[in-house]
C-alpha positions as CSV (number, residue, x, y, z in Angstrom):
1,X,11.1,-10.7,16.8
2,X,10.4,-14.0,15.8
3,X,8.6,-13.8,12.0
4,X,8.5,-16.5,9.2
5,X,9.2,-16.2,5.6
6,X,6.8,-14.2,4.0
7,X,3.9,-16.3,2.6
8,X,3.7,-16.2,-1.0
9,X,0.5,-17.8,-2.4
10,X,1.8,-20.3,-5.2
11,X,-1.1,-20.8,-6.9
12,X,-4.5,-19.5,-6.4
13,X,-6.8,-22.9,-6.6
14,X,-10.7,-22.0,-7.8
15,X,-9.9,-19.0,-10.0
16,X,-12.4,-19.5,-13.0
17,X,-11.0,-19.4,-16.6
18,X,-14.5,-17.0,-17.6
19,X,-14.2,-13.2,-16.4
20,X,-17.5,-14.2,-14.1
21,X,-17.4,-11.2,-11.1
22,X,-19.1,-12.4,-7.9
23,X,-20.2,-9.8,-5.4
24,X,-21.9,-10.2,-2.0
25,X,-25.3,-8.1,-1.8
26,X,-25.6,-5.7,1.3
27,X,-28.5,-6.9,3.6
28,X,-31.5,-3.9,3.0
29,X,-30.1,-2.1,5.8
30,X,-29.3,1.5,6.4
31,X,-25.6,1.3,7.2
32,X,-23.8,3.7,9.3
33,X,-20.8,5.5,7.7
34,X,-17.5,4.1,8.4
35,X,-18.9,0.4,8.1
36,X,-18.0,-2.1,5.7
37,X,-21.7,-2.1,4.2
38,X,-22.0,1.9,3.6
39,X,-18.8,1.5,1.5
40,X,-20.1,-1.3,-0.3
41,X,-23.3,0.3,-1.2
42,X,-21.7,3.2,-2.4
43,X,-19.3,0.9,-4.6
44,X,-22.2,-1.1,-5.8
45,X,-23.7,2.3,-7.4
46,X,-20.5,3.0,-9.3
47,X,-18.9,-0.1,-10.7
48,X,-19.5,-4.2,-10.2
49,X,-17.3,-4.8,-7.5
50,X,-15.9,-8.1,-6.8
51,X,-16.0,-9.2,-3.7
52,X,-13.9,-11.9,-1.3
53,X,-15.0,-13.8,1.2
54,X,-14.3,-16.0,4.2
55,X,-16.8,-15.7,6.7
56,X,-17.3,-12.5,8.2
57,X,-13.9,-11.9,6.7
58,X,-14.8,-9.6,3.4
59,X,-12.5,-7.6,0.8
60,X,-13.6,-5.2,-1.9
61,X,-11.5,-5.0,-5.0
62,X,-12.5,-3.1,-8.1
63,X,-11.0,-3.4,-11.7
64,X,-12.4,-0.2,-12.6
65,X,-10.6,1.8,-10.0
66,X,-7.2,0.4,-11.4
67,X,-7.7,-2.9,-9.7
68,X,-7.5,-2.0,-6.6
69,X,-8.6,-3.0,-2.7
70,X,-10.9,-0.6,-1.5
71,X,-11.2,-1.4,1.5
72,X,-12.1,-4.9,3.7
73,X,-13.5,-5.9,7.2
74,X,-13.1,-8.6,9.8
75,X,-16.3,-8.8,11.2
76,X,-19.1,-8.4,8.2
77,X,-21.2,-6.0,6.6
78,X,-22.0,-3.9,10.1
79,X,-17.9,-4.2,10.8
80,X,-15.8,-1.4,10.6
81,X,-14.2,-0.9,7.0
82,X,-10.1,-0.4,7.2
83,X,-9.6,1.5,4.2
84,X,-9.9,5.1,3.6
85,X,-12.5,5.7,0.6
86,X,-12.4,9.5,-0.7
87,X,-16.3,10.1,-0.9
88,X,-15.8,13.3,-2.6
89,X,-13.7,12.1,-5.5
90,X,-16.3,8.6,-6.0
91,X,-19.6,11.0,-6.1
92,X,-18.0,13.4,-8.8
93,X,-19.1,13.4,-12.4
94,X,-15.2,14.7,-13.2
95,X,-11.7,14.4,-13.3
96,X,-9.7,15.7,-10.7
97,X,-6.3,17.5,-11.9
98,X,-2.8,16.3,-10.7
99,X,-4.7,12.7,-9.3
100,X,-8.2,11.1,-8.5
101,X,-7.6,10.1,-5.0
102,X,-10.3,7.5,-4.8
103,X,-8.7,5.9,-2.2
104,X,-8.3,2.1,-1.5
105,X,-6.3,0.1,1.2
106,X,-4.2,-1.1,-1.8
107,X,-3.2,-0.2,-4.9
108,X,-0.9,-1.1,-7.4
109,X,1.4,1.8,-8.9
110,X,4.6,2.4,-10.7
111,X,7.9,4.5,-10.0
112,X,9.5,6.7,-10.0
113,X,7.3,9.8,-8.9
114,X,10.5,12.4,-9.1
115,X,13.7,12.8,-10.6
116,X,15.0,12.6,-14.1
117,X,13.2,9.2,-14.7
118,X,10.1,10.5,-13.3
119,X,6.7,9.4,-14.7
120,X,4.4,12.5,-12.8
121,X,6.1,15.2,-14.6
122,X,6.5,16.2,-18.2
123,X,10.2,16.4,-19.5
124,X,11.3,20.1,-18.6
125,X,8.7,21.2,-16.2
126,X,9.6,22.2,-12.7
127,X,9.0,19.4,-9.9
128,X,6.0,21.4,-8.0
129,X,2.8,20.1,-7.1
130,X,1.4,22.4,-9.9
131,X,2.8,20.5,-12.8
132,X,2.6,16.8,-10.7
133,X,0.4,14.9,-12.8
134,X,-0.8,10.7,-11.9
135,X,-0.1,8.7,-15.2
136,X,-3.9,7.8,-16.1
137,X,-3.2,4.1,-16.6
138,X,-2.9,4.6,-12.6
139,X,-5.2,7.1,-11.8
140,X,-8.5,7.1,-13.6
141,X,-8.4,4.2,-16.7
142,X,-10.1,0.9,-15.7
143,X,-8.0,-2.4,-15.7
144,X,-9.4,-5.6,-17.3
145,X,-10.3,-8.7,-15.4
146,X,-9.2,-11.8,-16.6
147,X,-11.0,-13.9,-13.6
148,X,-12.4,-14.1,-10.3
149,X,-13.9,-16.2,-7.7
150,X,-14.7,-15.9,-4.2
151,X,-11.9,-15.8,-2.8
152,X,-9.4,-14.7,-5.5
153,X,-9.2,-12.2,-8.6
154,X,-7.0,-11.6,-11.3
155,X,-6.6,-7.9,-13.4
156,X,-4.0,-6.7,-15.8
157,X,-3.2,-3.4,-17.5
158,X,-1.0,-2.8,-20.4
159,X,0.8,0.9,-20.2
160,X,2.9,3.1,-22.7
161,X,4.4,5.8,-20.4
162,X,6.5,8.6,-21.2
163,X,9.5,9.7,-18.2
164,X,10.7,13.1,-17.7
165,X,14.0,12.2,-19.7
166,X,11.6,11.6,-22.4
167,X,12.2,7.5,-22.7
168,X,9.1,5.8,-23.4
169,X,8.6,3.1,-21.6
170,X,6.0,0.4,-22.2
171,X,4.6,-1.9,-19.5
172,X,2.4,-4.9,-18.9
173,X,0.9,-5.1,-15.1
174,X,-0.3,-8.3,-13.7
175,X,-2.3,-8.5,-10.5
176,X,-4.3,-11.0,-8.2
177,X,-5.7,-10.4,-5.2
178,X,-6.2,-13.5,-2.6
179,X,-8.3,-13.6,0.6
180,X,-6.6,-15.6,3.3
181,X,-7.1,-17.7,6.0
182,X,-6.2,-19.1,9.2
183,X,-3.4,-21.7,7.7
184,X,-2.0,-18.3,5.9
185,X,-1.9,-15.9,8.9
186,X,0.6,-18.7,10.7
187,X,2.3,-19.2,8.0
188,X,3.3,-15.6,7.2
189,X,3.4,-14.5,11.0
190,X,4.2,-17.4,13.2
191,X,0.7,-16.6,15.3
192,X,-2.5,-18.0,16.1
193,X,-4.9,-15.6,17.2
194,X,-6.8,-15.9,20.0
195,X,-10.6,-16.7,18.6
196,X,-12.2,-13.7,20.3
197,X,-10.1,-11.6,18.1
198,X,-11.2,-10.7,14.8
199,X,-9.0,-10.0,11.6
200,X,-8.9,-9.9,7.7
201,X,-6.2,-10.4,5.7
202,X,-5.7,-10.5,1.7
203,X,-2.1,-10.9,-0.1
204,X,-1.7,-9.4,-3.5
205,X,0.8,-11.0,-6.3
206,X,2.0,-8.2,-8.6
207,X,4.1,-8.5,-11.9
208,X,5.6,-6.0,-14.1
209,X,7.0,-7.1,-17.8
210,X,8.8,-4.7,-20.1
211,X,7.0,-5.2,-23.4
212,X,8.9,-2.3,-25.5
213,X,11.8,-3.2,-27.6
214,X,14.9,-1.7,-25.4
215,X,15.9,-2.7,-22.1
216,X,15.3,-0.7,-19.1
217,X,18.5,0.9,-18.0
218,X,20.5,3.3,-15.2
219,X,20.7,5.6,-18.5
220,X,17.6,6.0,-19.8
221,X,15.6,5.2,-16.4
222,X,13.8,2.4,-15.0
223,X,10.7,1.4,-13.2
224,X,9.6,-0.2,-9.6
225,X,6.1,-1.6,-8.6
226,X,5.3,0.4,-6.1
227,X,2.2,-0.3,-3.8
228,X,0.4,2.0,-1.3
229,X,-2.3,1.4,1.3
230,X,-4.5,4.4,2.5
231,X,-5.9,4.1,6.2
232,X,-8.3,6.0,8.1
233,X,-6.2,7.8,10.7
234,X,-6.3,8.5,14.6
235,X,-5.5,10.9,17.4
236,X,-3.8,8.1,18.4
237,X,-2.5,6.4,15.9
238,X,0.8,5.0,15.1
239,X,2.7,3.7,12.3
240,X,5.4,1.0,13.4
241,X,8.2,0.2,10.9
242,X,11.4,-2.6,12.3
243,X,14.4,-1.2,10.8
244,X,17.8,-3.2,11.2
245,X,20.8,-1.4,13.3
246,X,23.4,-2.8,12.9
247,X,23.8,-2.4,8.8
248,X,26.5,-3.4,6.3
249,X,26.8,1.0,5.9
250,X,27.0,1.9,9.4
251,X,27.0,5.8,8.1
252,X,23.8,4.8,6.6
253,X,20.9,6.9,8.6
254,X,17.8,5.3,10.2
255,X,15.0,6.9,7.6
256,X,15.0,9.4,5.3
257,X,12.5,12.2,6.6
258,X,12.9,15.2,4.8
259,X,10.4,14.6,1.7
260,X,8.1,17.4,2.5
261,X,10.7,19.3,5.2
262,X,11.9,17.8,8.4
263,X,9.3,15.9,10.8
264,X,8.9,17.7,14.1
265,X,9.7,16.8,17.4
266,X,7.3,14.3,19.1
267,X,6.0,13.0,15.7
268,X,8.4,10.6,15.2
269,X,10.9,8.4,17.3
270,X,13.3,5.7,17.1
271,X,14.3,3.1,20.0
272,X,15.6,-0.3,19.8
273,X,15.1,-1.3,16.2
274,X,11.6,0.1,15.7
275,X,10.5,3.6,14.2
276,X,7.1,5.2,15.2
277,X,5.9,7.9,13.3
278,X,2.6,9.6,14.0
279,X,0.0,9.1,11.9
280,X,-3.0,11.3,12.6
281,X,-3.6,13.1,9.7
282,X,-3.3,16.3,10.4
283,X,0.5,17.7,9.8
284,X,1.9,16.4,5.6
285,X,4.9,14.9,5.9
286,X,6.8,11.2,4.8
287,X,9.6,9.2,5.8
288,X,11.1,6.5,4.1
289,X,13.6,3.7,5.0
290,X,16.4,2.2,2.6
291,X,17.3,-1.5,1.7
292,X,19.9,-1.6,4.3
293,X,17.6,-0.1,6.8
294,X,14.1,-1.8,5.9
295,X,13.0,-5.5,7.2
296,X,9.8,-7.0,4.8
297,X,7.4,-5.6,7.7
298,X,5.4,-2.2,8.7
299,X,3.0,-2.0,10.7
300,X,0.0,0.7,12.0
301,X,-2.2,0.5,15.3
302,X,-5.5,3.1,16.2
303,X,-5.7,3.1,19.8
304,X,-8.9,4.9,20.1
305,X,-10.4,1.9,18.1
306,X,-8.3,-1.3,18.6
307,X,-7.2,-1.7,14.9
308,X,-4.0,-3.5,14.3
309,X,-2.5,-3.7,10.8
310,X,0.3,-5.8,9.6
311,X,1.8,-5.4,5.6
312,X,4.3,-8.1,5.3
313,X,6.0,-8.2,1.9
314,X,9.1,-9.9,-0.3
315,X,12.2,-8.2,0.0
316,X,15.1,-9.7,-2.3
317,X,18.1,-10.1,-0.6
318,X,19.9,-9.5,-3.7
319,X,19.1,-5.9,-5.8
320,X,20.5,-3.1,-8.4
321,X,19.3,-0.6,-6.5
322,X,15.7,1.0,-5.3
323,X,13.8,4.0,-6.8
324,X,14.7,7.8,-5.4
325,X,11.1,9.2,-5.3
326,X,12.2,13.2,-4.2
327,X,11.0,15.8,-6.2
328,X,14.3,16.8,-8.0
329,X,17.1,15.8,-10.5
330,X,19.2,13.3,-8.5
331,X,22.7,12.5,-8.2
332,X,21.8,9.0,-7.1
333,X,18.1,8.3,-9.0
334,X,18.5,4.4,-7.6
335,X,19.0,4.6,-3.8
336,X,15.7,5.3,-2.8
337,X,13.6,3.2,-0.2
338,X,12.1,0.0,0.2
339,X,9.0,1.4,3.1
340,X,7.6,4.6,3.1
341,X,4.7,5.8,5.5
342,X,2.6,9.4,4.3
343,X,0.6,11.2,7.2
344,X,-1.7,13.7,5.3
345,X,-2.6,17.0,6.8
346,X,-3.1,20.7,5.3
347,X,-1.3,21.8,2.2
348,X,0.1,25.4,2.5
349,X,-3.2,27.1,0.7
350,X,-5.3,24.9,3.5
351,X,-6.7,22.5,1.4
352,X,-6.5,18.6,2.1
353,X,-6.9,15.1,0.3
354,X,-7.5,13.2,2.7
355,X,-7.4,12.6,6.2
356,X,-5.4,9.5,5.8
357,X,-2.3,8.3,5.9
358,X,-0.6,5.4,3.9
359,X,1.9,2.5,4.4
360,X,4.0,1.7,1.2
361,X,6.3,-1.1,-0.3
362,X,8.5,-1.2,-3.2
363,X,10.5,-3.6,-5.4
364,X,13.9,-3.0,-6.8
365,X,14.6,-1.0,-9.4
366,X,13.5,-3.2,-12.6
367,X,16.4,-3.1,-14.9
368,X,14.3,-5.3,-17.5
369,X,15.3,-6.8,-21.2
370,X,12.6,-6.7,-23.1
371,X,10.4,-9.6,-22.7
372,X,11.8,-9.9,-18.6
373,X,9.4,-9.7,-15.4
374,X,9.7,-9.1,-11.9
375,X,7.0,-9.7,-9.1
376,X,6.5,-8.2,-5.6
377,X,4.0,-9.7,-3.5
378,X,2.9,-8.4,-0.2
379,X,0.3,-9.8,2.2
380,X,-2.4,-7.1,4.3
381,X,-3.9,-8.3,7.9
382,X,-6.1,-6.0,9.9
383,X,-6.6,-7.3,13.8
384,X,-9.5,-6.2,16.2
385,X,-10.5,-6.9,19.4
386,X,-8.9,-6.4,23.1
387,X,-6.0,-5.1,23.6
388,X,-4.8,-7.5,25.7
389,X,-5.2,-10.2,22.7
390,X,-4.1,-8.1,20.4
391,X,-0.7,-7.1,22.5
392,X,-0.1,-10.9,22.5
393,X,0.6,-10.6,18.4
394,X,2.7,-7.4,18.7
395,X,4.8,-8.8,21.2
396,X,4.6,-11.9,18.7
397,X,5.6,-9.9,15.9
398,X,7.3,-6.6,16.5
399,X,8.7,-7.5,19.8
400,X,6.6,-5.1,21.7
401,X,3.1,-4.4,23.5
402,X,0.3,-2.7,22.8
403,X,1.0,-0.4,25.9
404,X,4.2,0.6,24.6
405,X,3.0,1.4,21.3
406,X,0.5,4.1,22.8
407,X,3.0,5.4,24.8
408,X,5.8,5.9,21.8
409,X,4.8,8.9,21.0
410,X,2.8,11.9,23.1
């Protein structure tokens, strides 16, 4: 594998002082679903979207929806849109219980989700899904925009959250969203694409500042940015994560993936340094892979309709530790992992979120002093077009070809 340093974006040039939002208006056109215009529309109706631009290149972020991505698209308003949108949940007049799965191909969250620190579940209750409940600062309160232009915008979102040990913990969130282009792509993946191939990508810088008056701490309990992406999934598609073998802990396993009972057979596999893991929502279940295990890179391709997505994203080389997200009180609450990758499917009384499935990054564990900050910035590219071109950037990036990736797993 031959990858640069991840790109961060030092400063985002053009970003107006004035909360002006710009948005592009869909053409009057019927758009199919599963286009980048249909879920624009639909947007459009329920908040004042912002949206990023380069060319036929095209992002949706919305701080209403807790600043997140919605979703984006390489090749314009008709072009397929890469992230999954939950419909059902946007059309509601109510709240969902337990979360508002709006969906969005990025959002911004905070951890942990289980344990004795954990911020879903109120001290004493019992770690089921019944009593799981999505901090509303994350799940259904709007952020505020401090400023936008067309190709960058900025939200933040200031939080007073209670954890299961009952230490309150108050936050300040700091996000901006960038669209990229072709001088970014090389510099945070070594590749030029070929021209007939199409792509997107957008890097988010996100900052989390403990405002309370006590330090955060292995005692009381601590927090991590934690961001997820949720993808439309595939028959055939497949999640591809580098992991490192030969680490400092050589007892230390490849992934952890046993959050929602053991993965079958034939869903997942691991051969010389990659992991593929099926992702076709239609059978729940998670994996997850440690600091000593996890590069900065994960990756997703559909077969069935030539999408190629690339998260690259900052891991320190230095750390206190990462958040242990299981459902129950741990022995180790900070040796949890840096990737995770969710494949939805049927809950045990048939009902389902989603199809979807998601590709996550964390930072370290944020043992903060009042007043301190820590960032973690990530960058999101989507590639389209034949496979041929698009097997030149996997063998670019992961080391591998298209071919190979569609026959990882049956």
């Amino acid at each position: 594998m031959n990858l640069s340093p991840l790109c961060i974006v030092i400063a985002f040039a053009g970003l107006l002082t004035a909360c002006t939002c710009t948005t592009q208006k869909p053409e009057n056109t019927i758009f199919e679903k599963g286009t980048f215009g249909y879920d624009l529309k639909l947007l459009k109706s329920k908040d004042s979207v912002i949206v990023l631009s380069k060319g036929d290149a095209l992002v949706i972020v919305s701080p209403k929806y807790q600043g997140k991505v919605f979703t984006s698209t390489a090749t314009g308003l008709s072009g397929r849109s890469f992230g999954w949108i939950n419909y059902a949940a946007l059309q509601s007049d109510t709240l969902s219980k337990h979360i508002n799965a709006f969906g969005g191909e990025e959002r911004m969250w905070l951890g942990p989700e289980g344990g004795q620190f954990s911020l879903f579940f109120a001290p004493g209750s019992t770690m089921t899904f019944d009593n799981w409940q999505t901090p509303p600062a994350l799940d259904s309160e709007p952020w505020d925009l401090v400023a936008a232009s067309p190709q960058s915008v900025s939200m933040q979102k200031r939080m007073n959250l209670q954890n299961y040990s009952g230490t309150t913990l108050n936050a300040f969130l700091e996000r901006t969203v960038h669209i990229l282009d072709e001088k970014d792509v090389n510099k945070c993946l070594g590749i030029v694409p070929d021209s007939s191939v199409k792509w997107v990508g957008f890097t988010s810088e996100n900052s989390l500042t403990n405002t309370g008056s006590d330090p955060w701490t292995k005692e009381k309990g601590a927090l991590c940015i934690w961001m997820l992406g949720m993808f439309n999934p595939s028959d055939s598609g497949t999640v591809i994560i580098p992991y490192n073998e030969n680490p400092s802990d050589k007892n230390t396993k490849i992934a952890t993936t046993d959050y929602f009972g053991e993965i079958p057979t034939g869903r997942i596999k691991t051969d010389n340094g990659l992991l593929y893991f099926k992702a076709d929502g239609k059978y729940r279940s998670k994996l997850g892979l440690s600091a000593t295990r996890a590069k900065s890179l994960v990756a997703g391709y559909d077969a069935i309709n030539k999408v190629l997505t690339l998260i690259q994203f900052n891991k320190p080389k230095t750390h206190q530790g990462y958040i242990n997200q299981h459902w129950l009180i741990q022995d180790e609450p900070f040796s949890g992992d840096v990737i995770n990758t969710y494949n939805d499917g049927p809950l045990e009384n048939g009902t389902q979120l989603g199809p979807f499935y998601e590709l996550e990054t964390s930072s370290p564990a944020a043992f903060l002093a009042p007043g301190e900050r820590i960032s973690h910035t990530q960058s999101v590219f989507h590639f389209t077009g034949d496979e041929r071109r698009l097997s030149t950037i996997t063998e670019q990036v992961l080391g591998i070809s298209i071919a190979e990736i569609k026959n990882a797993l049956p």
